[in-house]
C-alpha positions as CSV (number, residue, x, y, z in Angstrom):
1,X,233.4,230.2,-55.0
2,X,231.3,233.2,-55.6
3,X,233.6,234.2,-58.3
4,X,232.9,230.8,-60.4
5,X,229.2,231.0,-59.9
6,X,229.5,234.3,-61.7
7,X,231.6,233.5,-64.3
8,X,229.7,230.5,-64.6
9,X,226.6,232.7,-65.0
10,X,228.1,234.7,-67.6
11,X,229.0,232.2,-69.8
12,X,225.2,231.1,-69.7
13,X,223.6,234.3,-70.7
14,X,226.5,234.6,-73.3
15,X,225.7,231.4,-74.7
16,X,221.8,232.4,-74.7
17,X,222.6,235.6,-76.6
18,X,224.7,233.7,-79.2
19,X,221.8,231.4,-79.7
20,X,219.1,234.2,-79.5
21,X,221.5,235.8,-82.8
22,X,221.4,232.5,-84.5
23,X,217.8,231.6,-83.9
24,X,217.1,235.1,-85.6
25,X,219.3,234.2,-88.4
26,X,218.1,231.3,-89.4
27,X,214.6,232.6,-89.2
28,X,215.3,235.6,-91.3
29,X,217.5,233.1,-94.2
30,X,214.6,229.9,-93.6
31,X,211.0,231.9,-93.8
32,X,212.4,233.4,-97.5
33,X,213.5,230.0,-98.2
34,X,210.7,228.1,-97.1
35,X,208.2,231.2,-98.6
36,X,209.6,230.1,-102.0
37,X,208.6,226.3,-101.6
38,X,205.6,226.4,-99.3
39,X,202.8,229.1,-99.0
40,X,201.8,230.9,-95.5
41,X,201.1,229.7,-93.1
42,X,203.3,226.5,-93.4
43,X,206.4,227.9,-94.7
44,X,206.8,230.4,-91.7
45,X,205.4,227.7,-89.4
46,X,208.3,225.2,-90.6
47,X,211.1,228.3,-90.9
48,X,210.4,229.3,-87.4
49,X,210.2,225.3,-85.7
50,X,213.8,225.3,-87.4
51,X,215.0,228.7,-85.8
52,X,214.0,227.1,-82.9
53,X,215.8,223.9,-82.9
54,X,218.9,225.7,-84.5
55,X,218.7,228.9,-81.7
56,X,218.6,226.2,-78.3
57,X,221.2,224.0,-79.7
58,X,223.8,226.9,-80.5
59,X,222.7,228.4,-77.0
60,X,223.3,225.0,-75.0
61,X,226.9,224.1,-77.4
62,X,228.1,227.7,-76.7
63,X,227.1,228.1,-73.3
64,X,228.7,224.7,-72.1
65,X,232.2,225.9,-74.3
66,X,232.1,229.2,-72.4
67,X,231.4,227.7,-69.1
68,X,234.4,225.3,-69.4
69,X,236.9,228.4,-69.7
């Protein structure tokens, strides 16, 4: 049992790390989008609420998928 919990474990920080890469993506690609519509300090504001959203929803999809295995 101890051998699940830890692969179990694994998979969760994996899946964090994945969505800790996309968050940071999608920051870097949605503040110079958004800085081309909107001025500071919305279109960071909006670029980084987005990363946000993106970054917790590829960690959770990822770290379920690797937890399965």
């Amino acid at each position: 049992m101890s051998r699940e919990r830890a692969d179990r474990a694994a998979a969760w920080a994996t899946g964090a790390g994945i969505g800790l890469i996309a968050l940071m993506v999608t920051w870097l690609i949605g503040n110079r989008l958004t800085a081309l519509v909107w001025k500071p300090p919305f279109g960071p504001t909006v670029a980084f609420v987005g990363a946000i959203v993106t970054g917790s929803v590829v960690a959770v999809i990822a770290g379920r998928r690797l937890a399965r295995r």
